[in-house]
C-alpha positions as CSV (number, residue, x, y, z in Angstrom):
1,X,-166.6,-65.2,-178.2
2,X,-168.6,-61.9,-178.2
3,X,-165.2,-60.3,-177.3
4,X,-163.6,-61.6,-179.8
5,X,-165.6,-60.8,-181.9
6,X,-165.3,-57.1,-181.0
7,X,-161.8,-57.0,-180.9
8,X,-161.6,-58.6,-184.4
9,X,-164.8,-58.0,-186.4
10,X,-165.9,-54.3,-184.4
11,X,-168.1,-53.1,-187.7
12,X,-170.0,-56.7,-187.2
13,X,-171.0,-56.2,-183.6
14,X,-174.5,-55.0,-182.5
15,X,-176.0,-54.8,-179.4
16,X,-178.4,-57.4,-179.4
17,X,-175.6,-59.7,-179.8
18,X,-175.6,-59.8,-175.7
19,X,-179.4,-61.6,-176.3
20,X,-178.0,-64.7,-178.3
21,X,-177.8,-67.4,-176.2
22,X,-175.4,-71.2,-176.0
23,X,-178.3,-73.7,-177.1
24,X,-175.8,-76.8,-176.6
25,X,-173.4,-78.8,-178.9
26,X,-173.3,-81.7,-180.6
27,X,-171.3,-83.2,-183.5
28,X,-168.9,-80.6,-183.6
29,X,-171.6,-78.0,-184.1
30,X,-172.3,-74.9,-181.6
31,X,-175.6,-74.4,-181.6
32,X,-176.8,-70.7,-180.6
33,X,-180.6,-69.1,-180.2
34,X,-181.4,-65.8,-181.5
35,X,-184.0,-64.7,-179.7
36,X,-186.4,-64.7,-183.0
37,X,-186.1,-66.1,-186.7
38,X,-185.3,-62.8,-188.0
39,X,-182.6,-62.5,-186.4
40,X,-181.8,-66.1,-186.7
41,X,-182.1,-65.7,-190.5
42,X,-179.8,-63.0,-190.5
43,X,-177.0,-64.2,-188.6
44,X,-176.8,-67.5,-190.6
45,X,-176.9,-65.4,-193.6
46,X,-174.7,-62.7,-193.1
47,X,-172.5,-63.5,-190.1
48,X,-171.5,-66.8,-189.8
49,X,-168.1,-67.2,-190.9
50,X,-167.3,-64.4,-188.2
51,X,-168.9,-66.3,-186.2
52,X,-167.6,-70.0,-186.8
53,X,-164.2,-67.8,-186.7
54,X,-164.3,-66.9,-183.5
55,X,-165.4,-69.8,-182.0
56,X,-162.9,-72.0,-183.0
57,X,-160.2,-69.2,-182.0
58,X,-161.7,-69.6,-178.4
59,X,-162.0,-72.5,-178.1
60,X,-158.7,-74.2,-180.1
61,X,-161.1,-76.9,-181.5
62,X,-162.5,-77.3,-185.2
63,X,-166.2,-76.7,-184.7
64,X,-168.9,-74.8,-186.4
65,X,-171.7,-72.8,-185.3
66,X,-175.4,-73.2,-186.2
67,X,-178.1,-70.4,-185.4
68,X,-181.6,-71.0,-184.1
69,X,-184.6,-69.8,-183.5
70,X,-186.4,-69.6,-180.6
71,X,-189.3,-72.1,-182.4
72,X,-186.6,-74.2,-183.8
73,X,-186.7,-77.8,-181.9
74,X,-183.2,-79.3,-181.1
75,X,-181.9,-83.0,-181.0
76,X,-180.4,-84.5,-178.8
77,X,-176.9,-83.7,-177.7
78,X,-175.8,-87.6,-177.7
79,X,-176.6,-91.2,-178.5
80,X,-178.6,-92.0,-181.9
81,X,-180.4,-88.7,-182.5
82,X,-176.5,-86.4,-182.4
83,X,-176.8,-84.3,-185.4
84,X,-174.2,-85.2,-188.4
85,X,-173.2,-82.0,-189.8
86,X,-173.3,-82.1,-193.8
87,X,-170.8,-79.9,-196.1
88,X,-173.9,-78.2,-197.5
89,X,-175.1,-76.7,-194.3
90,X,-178.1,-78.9,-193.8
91,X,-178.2,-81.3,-190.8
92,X,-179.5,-85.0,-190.7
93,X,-180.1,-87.8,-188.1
94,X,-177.7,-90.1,-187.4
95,X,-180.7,-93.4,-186.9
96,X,-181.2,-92.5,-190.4
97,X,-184.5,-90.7,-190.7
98,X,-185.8,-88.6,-193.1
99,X,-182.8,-86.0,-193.7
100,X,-184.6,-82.1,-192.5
101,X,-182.4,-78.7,-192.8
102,X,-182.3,-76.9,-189.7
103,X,-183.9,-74.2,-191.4
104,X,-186.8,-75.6,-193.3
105,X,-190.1,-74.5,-193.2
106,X,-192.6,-76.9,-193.1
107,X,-196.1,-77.4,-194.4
108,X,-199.2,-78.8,-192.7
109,X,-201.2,-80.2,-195.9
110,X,-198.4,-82.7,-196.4
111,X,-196.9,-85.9,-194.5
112,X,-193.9,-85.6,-195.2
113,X,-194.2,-82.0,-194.3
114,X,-192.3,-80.2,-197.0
115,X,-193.6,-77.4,-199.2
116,X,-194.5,-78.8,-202.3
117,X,-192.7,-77.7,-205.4
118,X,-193.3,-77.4,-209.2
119,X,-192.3,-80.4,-211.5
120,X,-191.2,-82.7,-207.9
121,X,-188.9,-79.8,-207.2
122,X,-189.0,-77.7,-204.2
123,X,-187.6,-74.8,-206.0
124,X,-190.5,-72.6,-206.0
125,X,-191.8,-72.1,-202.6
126,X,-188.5,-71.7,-200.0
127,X,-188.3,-68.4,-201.6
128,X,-191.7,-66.7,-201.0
129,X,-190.4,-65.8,-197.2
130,X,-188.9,-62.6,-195.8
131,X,-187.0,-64.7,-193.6
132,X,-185.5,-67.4,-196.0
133,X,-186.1,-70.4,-194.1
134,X,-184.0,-72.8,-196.7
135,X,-181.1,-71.3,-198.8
136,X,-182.2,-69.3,-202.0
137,X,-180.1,-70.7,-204.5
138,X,-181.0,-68.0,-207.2
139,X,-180.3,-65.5,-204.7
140,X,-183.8,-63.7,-205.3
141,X,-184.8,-62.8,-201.6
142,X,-182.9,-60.3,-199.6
143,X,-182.0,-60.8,-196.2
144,X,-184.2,-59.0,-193.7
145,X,-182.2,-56.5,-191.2
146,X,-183.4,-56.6,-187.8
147,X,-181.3,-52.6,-187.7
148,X,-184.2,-51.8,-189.7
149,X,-186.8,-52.1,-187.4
150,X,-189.6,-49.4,-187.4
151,X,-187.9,-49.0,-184.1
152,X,-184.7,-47.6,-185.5
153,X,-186.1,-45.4,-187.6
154,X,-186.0,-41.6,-186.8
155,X,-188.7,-39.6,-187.9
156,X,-188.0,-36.0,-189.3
157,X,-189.6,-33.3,-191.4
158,X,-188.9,-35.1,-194.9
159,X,-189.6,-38.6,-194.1
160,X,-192.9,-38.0,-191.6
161,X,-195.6,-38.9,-194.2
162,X,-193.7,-42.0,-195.6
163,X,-193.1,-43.6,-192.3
164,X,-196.5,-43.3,-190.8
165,X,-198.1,-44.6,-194.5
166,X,-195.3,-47.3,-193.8
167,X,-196.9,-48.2,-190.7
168,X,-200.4,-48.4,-191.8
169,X,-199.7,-50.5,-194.8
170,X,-197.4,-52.9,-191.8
171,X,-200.9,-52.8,-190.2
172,X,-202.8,-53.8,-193.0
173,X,-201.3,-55.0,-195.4
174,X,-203.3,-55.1,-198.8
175,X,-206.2,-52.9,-197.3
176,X,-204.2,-49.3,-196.0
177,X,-202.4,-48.3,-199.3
178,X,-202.3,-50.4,-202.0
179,X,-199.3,-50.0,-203.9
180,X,-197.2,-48.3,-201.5
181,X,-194.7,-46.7,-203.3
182,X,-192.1,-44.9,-201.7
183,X,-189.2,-42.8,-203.7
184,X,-186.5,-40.3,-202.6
185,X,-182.5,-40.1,-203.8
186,X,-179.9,-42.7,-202.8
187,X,-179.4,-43.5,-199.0
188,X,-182.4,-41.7,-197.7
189,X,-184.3,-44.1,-195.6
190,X,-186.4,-46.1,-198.6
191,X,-185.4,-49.5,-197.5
192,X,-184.9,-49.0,-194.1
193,X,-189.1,-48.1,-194.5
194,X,-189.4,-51.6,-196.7
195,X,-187.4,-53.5,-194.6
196,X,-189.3,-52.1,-191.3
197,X,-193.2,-52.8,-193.1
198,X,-191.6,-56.6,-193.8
199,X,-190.5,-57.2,-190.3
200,X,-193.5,-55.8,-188.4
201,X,-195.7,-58.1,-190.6
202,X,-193.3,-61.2,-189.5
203,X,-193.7,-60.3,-185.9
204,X,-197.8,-59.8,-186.5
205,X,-198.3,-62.6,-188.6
206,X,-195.3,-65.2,-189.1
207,X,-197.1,-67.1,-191.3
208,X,-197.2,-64.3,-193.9
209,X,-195.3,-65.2,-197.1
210,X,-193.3,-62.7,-197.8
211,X,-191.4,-61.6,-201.1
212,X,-188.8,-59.4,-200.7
213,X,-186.3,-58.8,-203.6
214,X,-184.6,-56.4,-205.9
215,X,-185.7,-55.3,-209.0
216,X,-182.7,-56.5,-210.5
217,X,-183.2,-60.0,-209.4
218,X,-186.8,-59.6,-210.9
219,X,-185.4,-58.8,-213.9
220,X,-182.9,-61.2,-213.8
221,X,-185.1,-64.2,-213.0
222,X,-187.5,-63.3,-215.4
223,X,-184.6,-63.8,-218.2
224,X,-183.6,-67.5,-216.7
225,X,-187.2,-68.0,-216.5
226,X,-188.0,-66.9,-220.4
227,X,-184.6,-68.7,-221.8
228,X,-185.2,-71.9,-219.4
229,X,-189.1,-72.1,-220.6
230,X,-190.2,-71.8,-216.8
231,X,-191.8,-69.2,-217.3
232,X,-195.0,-71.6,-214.8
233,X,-192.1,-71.6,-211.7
234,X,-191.6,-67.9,-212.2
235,X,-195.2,-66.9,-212.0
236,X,-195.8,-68.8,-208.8
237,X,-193.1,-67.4,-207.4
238,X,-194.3,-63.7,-207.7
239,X,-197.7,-64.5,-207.5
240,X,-198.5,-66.6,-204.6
241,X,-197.8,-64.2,-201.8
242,X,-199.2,-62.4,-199.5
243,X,-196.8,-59.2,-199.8
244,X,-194.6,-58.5,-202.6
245,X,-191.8,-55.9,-202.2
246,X,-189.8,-54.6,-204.9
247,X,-186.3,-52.5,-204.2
248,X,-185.7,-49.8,-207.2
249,X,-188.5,-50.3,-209.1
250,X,-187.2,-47.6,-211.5
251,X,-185.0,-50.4,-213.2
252,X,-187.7,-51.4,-215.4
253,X,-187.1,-48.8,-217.5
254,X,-186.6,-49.6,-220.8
255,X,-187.4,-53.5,-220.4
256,X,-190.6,-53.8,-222.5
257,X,-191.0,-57.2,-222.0
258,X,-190.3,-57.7,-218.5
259,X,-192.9,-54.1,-217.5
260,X,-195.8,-56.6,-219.3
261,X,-195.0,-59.2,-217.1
262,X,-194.7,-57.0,-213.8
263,X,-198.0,-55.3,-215.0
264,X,-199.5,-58.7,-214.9
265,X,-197.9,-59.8,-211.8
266,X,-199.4,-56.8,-210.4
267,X,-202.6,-56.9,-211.4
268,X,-202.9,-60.7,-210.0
269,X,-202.0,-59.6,-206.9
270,X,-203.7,-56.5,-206.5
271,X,-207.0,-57.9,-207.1
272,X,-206.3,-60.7,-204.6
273,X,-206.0,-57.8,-201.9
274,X,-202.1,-58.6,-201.5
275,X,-200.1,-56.1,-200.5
276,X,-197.3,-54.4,-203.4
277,X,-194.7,-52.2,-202.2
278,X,-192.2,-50.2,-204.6
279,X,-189.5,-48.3,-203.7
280,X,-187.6,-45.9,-206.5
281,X,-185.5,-42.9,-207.1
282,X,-188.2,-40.9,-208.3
283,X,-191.8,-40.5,-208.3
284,X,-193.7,-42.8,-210.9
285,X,-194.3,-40.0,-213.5
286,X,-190.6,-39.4,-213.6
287,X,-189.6,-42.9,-214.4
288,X,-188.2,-43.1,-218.4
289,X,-189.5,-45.0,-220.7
290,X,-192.4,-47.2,-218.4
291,X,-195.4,-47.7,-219.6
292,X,-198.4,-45.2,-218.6
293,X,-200.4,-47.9,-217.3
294,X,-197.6,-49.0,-214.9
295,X,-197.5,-45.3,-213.9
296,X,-200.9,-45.3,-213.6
297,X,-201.1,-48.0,-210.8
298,X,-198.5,-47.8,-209.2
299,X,-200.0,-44.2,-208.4
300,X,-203.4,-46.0,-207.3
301,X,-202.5,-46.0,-203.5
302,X,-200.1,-43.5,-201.8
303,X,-196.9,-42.3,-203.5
304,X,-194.4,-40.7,-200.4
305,X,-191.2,-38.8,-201.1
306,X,-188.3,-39.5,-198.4
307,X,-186.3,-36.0,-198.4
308,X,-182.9,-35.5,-197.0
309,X,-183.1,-35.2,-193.3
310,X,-182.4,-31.7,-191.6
311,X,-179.9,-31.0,-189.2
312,X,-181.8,-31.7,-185.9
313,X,-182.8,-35.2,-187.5
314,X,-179.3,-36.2,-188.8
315,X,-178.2,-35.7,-184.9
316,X,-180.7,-38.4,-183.5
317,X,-179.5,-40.6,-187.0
318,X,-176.4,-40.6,-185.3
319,X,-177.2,-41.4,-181.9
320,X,-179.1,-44.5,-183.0
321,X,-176.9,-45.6,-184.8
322,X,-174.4,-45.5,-182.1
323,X,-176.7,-46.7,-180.1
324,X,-177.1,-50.1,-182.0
325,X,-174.0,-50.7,-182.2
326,X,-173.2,-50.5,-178.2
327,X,-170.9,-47.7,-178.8
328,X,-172.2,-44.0,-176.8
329,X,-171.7,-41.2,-178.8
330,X,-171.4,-37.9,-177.4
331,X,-173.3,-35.0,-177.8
332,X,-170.4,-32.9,-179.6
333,X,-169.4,-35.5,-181.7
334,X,-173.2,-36.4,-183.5
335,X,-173.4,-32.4,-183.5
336,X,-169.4,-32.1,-185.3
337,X,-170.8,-34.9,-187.5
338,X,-174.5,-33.7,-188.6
339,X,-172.7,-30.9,-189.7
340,X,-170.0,-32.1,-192.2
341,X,-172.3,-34.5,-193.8
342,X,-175.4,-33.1,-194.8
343,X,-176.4,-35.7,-198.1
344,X,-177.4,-38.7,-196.9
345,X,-178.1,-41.5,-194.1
346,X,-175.5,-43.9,-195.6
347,X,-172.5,-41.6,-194.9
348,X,-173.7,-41.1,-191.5
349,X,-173.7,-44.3,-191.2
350,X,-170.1,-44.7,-192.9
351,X,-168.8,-42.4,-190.3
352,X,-170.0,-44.1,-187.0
353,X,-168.5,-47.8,-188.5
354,X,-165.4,-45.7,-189.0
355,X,-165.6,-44.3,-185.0
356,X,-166.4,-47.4,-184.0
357,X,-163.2,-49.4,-185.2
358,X,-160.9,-46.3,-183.9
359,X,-162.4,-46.9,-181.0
360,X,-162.0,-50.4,-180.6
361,X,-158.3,-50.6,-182.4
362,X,-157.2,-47.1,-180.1
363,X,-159.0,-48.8,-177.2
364,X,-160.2,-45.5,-176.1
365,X,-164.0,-44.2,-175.8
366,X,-165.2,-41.8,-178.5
367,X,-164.3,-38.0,-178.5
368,X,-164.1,-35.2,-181.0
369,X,-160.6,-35.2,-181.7
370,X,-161.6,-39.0,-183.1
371,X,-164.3,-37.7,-184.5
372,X,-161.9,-35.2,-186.9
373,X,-159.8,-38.6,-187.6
374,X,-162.7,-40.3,-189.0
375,X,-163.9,-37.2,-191.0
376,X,-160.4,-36.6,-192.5
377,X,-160.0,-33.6,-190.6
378,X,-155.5,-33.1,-190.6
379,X,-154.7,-34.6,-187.0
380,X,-154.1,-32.0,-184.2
381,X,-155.4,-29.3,-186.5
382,X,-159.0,-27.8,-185.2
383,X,-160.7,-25.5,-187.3
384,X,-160.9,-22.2,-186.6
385,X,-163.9,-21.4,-184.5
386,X,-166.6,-19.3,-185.7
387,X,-168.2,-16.8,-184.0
388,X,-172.4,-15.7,-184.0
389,X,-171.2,-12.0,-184.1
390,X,-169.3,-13.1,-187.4
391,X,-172.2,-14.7,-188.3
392,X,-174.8,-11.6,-188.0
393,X,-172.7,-9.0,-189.5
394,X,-172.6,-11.3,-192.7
395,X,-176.2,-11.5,-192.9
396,X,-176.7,-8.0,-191.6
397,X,-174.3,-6.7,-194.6
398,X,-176.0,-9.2,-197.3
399,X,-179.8,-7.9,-196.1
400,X,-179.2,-4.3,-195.1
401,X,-180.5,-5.0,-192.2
402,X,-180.1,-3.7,-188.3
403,X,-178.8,-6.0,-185.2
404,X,-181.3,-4.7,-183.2
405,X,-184.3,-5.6,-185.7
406,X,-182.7,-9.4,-186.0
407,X,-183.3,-9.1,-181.6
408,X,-186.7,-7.2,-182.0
409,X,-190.0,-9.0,-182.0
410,X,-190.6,-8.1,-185.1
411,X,-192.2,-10.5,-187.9
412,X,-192.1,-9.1,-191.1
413,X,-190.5,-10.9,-193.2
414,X,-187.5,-8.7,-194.4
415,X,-186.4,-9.1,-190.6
416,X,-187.9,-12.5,-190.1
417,X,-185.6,-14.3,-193.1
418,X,-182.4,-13.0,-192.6
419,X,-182.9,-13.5,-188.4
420,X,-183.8,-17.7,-189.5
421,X,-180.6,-17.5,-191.6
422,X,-178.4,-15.9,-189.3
423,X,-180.0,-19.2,-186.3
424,X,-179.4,-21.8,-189.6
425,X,-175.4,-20.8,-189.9
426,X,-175.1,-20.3,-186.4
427,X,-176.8,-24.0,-185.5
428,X,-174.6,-25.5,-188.3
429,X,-171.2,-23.7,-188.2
430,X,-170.6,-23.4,-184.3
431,X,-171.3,-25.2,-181.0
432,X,-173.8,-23.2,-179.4
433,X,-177.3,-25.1,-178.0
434,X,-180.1,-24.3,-179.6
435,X,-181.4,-21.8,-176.4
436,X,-177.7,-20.3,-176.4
437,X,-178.4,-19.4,-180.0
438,X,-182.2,-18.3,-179.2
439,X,-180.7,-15.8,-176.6
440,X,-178.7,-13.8,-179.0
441,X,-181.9,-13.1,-181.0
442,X,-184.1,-11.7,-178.9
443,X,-183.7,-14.4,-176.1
444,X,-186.1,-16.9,-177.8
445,X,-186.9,-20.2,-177.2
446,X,-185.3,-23.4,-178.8
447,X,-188.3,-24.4,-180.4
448,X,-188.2,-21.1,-182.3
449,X,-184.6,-21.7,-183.3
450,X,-185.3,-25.2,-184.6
451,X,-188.0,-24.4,-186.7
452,X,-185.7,-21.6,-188.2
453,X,-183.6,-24.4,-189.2
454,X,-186.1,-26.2,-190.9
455,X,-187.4,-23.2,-192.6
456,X,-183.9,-22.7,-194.2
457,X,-183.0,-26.3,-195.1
458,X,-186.3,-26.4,-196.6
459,X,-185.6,-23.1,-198.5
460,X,-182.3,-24.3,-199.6
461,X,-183.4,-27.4,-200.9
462,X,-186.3,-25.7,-203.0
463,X,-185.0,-22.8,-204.1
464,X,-181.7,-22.5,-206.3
465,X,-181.0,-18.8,-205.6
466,X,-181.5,-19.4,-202.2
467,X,-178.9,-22.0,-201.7
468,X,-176.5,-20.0,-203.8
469,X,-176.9,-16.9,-201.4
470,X,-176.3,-19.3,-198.0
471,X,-173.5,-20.6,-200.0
472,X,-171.8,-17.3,-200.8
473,X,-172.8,-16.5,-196.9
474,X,-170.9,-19.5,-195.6
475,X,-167.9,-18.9,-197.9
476,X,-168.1,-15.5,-195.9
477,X,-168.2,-16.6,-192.5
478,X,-165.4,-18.5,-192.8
479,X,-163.1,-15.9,-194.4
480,X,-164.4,-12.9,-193.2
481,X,-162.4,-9.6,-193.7
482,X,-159.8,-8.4,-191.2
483,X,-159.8,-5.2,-192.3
């Protein structure tokens, strides 16, 4: 099935596919066990018609898979206890018991062991879980990725404070930093970070109740919930958790009614010790049109900024990636890569998906010339490649400075900024290793060179003139004269 799955759904696969294991069958149904209710959660949610797909390819027979969890108790593959799969997903016993979905969470106060609900309705409760143990019919909750573990996540320069502040709140939740509020441009890392503090506190404490949601839905709910008169349902919803986490928090912008209600919301929770995280595209203070008093608390805790990720970092973003989907990447491809996309994680991301189906329809490993394929790059056509020496006499011109200062061991820092330039084009625009590089300046080390490469992006990224002169540089490299 796996290798069907491959051949046909290649975007789909990870590699901790190879952990799910055959659980039995029964009633047409396929059961298989993810190895935790995370990833059991996700698999129902977003890959099971792949899934059911490719079994019944296989196989030549009409049957249906069901995930489960390695908690999840089983019947019995035959005789009055076989399991009658329904048309809604749920599954029953055929000796006519009291009809349970597969995925319902149960609760120890009652006999019957459901969750109770508002009004005889158990609408209110299946959703305050990170791992949606019944179907959200509203569609609130968002699915939890196991990809974004705190495992996956690679730590650079611009994203150091936010993910070790991500950890602590995972840690202890409602006592480390309380709101945690994390904000940065699109495709950054921000959920990866919200996603990450949700799963460790699932793995920690799987009892935790767990809201995880857009601000959007928020939004959206709290309209039903106003027009519909239920407004009590609502309220329970948001308020009886243990962590609440809000995607793009900066939505509220201009929705007076619904910022008094999330001010409230807050405040309940936050003086209940529960833990609020907010991600946004901007810092609080820079959020139009909300309220001071919102700005106010959600600046109570810690407010982190994710910032692009450097050249170095965008490298190891690669590799992982790679890496989770079982594909090996090498070193000259995630170097070719980190250089032509420089904005954000998502595009990265974009481009190993795209290697990963050339791979698999080519049925070939990964190499550079692929790597040009999936960037766009005109087949057969290699750029023209550029040389350090074309590099240094740029800079040297642009500074009025001498080679043999760039090679001295001099610090000042008319030599010492042009020299970091001169490592930051060469890193980017040509193949050389970081100690290849160090050795035409003076034969220093790599860590030198990398932290040249960090002082520029840095530079760049702060400074408008400054990006305008590495721009004007780069234009020159790649033309220079042949007089």
């Amino acid at each position: 099935m796996l290798v069907h799955l491959r051949g046909q759904q290649p975007a789909l696969c990870r590699q901790w596919f190879e952990e799910i294991e055959p659980a039995g069958m029964a009633g047409g149904v396929l059961r298989l066990r993810a190895h935790s209710q995370v990833h059991r959660d996700y698999l129902q949610r977003q890959c099971l018609n792949p899934f059911n797909d490719a079994a019944q390819t296989v196989s030549q027979r009409l049957i249906s898979v069901q995930f489960v969890g390695p908690e999840d108790d089983l019947p019995a593959p035959t005789g009055r206890d076989a399991v009658v799969d329904r048309s809604d997903g749920a599954s029953e016993r055929s000796h006519g018991g009291a009809p349970r979905h597969a995925n319902e969470r149960t609760h120890p106060d009652r006999e019957d062991g459901r969750i109770p609900g508002r009004h005889g309705r158990d609408t209110s409760r299946p959703m305050i879980s990170g791992e949606l143990r019944r179907p959200d019919p509203l569609g609130l909750s968002l699915v939890l990725n196991p990809d974004y573990a705190f495992e996956h996540f690679v730590v650079g320069p611009g994203n150091r404070l936010a993910h070790a502040a991500a950890q602590a709140v995972a840690a202890n939740p409602g006592l480390a930093y309380n709101p945690y509020f994390v904000h940065g441009k699109v495709g950054l890392g921000k959920t990866h970070l919200l996603q990450a503090i949700c799963l460790r506190i699932k793995e920690s404490n799987p009892g935790a109740r767990i809201f995880y949601t857009s601000c959007d839905a928020f939004i959206t709910y709290f309209m039903e919930a106003v027009q519909a008169g239920e407004m009590t349902d609502f309220r329970h919803t948001f308020r009886e958790v243990d962590v609440l986490v809000i995607d793009d928090v900066h939505f509220l912008a201009k929705r007076d009614r619904t910022q008094e209600e999330f001010f409230h919301t807050f405040n309940s929770l936050y003086q209940m010790h529960k833990q609020i995280i907010l991600s946004s595209d901007a810092p609080p203070e820079d959020i139009p049109d909300l309220e001071d008093r919102l700005v106010s608390r959600f600046k109570w805790g810690l407010v982190a900024n994710v910032a692009p990720p450097c050249y170095e970092t965008r490298v190891a973003i690669l590799k992982n990636k790679a890496k989770l989907r079982g594909m090996d990447m090498p070193d000259d491809v995630a170097c070719h890569i980190a250089a032509k996309i420089d904005t954000n994680i998502r595009e990265l991301e974009g481009a190993v998906v795209k290697l990963q189906i050339l791979s698999s329809v080519e049925k070939r490993p990964v190499d550079l010339e692929m790597a040009r394929t999936a960037m766009g790059e005109e087949p057969g056509r290699t750029e023209k490649q550029i040389q350090i020496q074309t590099i240094i006499n740029a800079v040297t011109d642009f500074y009025g400075v001498k080679v043999t200062d760039l090679q001295s061991k001099r610090r000042h820092r008319s030599v010492a900024l042009p020299r970091q330039v001169c490592m930051y084009l060469a890193r980017k625009h040509t193949r050389h290793s970081l100690e290849e590089i160090g050795g035409y300046f003076g034969g220093r080390d790599h860590t030198t060179v990398m932290h040249a490469v960090r002082t520029v992006e840095v530079k760049v990224g702060n400074e408008d003139d400054f990006q305008r002169i590495v721009s004007s540089l780069e234009d020159a490299i790649k033309t220079p004269n042949t007089q």
